[in-house]
N, C-alpha and C positions, 0 to 999 in steps of 0.2 A: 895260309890262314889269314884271317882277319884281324887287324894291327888295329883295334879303338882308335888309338892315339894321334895316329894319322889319318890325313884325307881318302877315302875309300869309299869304290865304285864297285858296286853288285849286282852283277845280271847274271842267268842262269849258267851260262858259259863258265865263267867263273869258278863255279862251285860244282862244278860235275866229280871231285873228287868228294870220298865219305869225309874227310879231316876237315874240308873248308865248309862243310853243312855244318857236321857236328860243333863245328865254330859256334856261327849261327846261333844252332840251334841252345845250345849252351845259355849263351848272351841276350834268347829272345825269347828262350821259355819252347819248350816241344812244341806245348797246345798249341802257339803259332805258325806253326809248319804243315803244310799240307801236302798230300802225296798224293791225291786222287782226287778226280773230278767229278763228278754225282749231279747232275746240273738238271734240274725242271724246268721245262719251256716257260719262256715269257711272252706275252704279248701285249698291247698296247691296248690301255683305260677307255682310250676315245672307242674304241672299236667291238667294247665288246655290248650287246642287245641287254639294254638294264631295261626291257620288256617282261625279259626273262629272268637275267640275274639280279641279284638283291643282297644291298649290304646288310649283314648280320652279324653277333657273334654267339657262341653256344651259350644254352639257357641263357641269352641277353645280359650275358656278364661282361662289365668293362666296357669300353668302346666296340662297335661296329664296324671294324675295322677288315673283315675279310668279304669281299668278295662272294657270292655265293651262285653257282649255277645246279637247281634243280634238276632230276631225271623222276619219270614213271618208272614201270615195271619195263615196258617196250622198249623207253630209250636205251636204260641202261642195259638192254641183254643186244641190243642193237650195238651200244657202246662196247662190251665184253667181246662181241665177234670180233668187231675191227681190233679190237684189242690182240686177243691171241690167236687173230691170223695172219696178224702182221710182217714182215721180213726181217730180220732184225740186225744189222752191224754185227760184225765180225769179232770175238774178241782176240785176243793174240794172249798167247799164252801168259806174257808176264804180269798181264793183265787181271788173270780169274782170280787169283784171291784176293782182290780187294772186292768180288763183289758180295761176297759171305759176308762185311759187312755193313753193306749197304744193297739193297736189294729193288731190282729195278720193278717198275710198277708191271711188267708181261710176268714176269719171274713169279710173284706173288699173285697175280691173277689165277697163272696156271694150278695154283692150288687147291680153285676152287671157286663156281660162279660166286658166292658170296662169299669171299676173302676181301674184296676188298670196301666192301660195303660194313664191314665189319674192322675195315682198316682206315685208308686216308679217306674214302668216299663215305665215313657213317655217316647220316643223317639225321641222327638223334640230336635234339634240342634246339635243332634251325627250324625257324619259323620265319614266313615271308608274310609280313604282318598284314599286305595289299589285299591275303586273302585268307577269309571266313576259313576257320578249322575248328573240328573239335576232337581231334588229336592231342594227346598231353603228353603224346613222346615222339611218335613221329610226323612228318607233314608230308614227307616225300622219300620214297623211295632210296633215293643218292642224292650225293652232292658232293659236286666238285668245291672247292674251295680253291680264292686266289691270294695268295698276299701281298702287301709294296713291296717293289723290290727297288725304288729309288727316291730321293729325297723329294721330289718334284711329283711324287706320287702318279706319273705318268704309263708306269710298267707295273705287274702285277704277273708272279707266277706263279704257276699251278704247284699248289701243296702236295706234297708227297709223291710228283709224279717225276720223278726219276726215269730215264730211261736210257733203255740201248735202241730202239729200232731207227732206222733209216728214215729219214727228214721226212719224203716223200708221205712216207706214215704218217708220221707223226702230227702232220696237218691235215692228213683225212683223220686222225682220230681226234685230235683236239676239234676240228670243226663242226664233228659230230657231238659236240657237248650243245645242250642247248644257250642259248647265250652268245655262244663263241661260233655263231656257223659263220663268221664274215670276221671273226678276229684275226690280225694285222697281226703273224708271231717273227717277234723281233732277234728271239733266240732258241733254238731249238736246244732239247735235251740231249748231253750227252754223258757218257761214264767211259772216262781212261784215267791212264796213270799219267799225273801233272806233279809237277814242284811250285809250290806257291806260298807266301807268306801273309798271314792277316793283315794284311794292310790297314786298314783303321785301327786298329790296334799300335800299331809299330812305324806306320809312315804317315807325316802332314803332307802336305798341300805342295810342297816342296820338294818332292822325293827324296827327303832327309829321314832320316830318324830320327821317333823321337825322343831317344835314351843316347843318341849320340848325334848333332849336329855335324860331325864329320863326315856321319858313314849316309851314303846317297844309293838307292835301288832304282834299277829300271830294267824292261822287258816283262818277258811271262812273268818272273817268280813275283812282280806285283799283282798277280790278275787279269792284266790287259793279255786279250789273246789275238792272234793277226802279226804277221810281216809290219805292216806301218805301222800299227799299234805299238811295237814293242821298240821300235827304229825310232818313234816320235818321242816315247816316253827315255830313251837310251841319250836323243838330243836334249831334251828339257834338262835334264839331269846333268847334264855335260854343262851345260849355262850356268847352274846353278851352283856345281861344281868351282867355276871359273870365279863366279861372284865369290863364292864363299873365300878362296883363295885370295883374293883380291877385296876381303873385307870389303863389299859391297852389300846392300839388301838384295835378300833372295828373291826373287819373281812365282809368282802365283798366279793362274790363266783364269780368265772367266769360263764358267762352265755356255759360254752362248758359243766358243770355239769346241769344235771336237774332241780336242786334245785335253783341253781344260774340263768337259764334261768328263772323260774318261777319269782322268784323278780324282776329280769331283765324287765320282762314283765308288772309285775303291779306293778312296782314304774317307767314305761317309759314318762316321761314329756309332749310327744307330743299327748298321747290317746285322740281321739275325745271324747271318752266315753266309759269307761272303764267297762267290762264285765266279770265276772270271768269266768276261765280258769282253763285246769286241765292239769298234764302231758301230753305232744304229743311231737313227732319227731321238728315240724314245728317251737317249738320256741329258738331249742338249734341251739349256733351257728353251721352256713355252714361249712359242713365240705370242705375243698379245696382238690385240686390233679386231677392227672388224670380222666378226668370226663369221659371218658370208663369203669375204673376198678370201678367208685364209682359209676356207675348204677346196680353192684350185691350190693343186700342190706346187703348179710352175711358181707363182705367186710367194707361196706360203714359204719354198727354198730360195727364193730371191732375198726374199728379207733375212733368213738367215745365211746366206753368203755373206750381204751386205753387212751385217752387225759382225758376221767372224772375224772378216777382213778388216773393219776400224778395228777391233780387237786385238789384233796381229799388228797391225800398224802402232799403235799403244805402244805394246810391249820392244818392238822395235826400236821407236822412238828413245824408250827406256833407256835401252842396250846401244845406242849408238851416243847419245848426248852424253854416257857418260865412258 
């Protein structure tokens, strides 16, 4: 079990027994534990046709903050095919009851051409102000909706679409949203059984907590998903580990490195609901400059090697002068 009192290091491994969760969980509140993955595809801002889509929010309440790609009658029954004739990932038995609650967007479709039109795709009260209606309730048929899914407002993912099908899918169906026919997807949907804890809730910048400055997380059960991912955040923690022992200041990464965009990302305060994540372009910071030259991509990853690397070197610096 987990000793507060002393220095202590959490990665999934760890707690594979029920006594060392129920620790945890105990200590960090249930609500913060997560047991299942449920995850909507993201793609990337720059990419997707704002010809087509359009910032809105329903009846123009609040900020304009979601995302909006319209469908006709054609799109959407065009969209519904690829929908439910999709292939879909496998699930394994110890799997199916977590999907009773939560219900992947084919699951719900099969219920019914307009189930979902009537669900995450209603279209009621979005209006695209670009063009003349006289409509007082609907403008369009469906609509997808996208939301931030990162502080850098870079990523934005599809609302309510949950899924199981196989990747290959899942980019002929998102590309067939109008808007998104050439959107760049950074993370595909997926639904299994994960251990994972809220991290903006419960972890800084540090991989400490922050109801105990001794106790240090790393691996999945932060959200980082991937072999490096979890190996990178397993080292950072190990450093900071050392520092803390050695009453030194803790070290905190610029989000312009990988590693530091990743914490960045799942210890961000404002997540509606935090979803693990694995390396992608979409969460390190913008790179700035001539936005001519920074649409070759050789170009556009030079400069960010070059920034990660003094970055790396910084932190080095740190770690060795003292």
């Amino acid at each position: 079990l987990v000793e507060f009192f002393k220095p202590t290091f959490s990665s999934p491994k760890g707690f594979e027994s029920v006594g060392g969760m129920e620790n945890l969980k105990e200590e960090f509140g249930q609500e913060n534990f997560h047991f299942f993955d449920a995850i909507a595809p993201i793609v990337e801002k720059e990419t997707i046709n704002f010809n087509k889509a359009f910032w809105a929010s329903r009846w123009d309440k609040g900020n304009a903050d979601f995302i909006n790609c319209p469908m006709n009658k054609a799109e959407y029954e065009n969209f519904y095919e690829i929908l439910t004739t999709s292939e879909r990932a496998p699930i394994h038995d110890f799997e199916a009851g977590y999907f009773e609650g939560c219900m992947p967007i084919e699951v719900m479709a099969s219920r019914g051409i307009d189930t979902l039109r009537f669900g995450p795709m209603k279209p009621v009260g979005l209006f695209d102000k670009r063009i003349p209606t006289e409509f007082k309730k609907n403008q369009f048929y469906a609509v997808v909706q996208l939301r931030q899914d990162d502080k850098q407002a870079n990523l934005y993912n599809l609302v309510g679409f949950q899924t199981n099908l196989k990747w290959g899918e899942q980019k002929r169906l998102i590309q067939s949203i109008p808007g998104l026919e050439n959107a760049s997807i950074v993370r595909y949907g997926v639904m299994h059984a994960n251990t994972f804890i809220n991290s903006p809730k419960i972890l800084n910048k540090t991989l400490q907590t922050k109801k105990y400055q001794n106790i240090f997380f790393a691996g999945q059960l932060t959200g980082v998903e991937g072999y490096c991912e979890s190996i990178s955040t397993g080292l950072f923690a190990a450093i900071n580990i050392d520092r803390y022992l050695n009453n030194k200041p803790m070290i905190e990464l610029d989000n312009q490195t990988m590693l530091g965009a990743l914490i960045d990302y799942i210890t961000f305060k404002d997540h509606q609901k935090l979803q693990p994540i694995n390396s992608n372009w979409g969460i390190i910071k913008e790179v700035e400059g001539d936005k001519k030259k920074l649409k070759d991509k050789k170009y556009k990853n030079e400069i960010r090697s070059s920034r990660a690397l003094n970055e790396i070197e910084k932190i080095k610096k740190i770690i060795n002068e003292e």
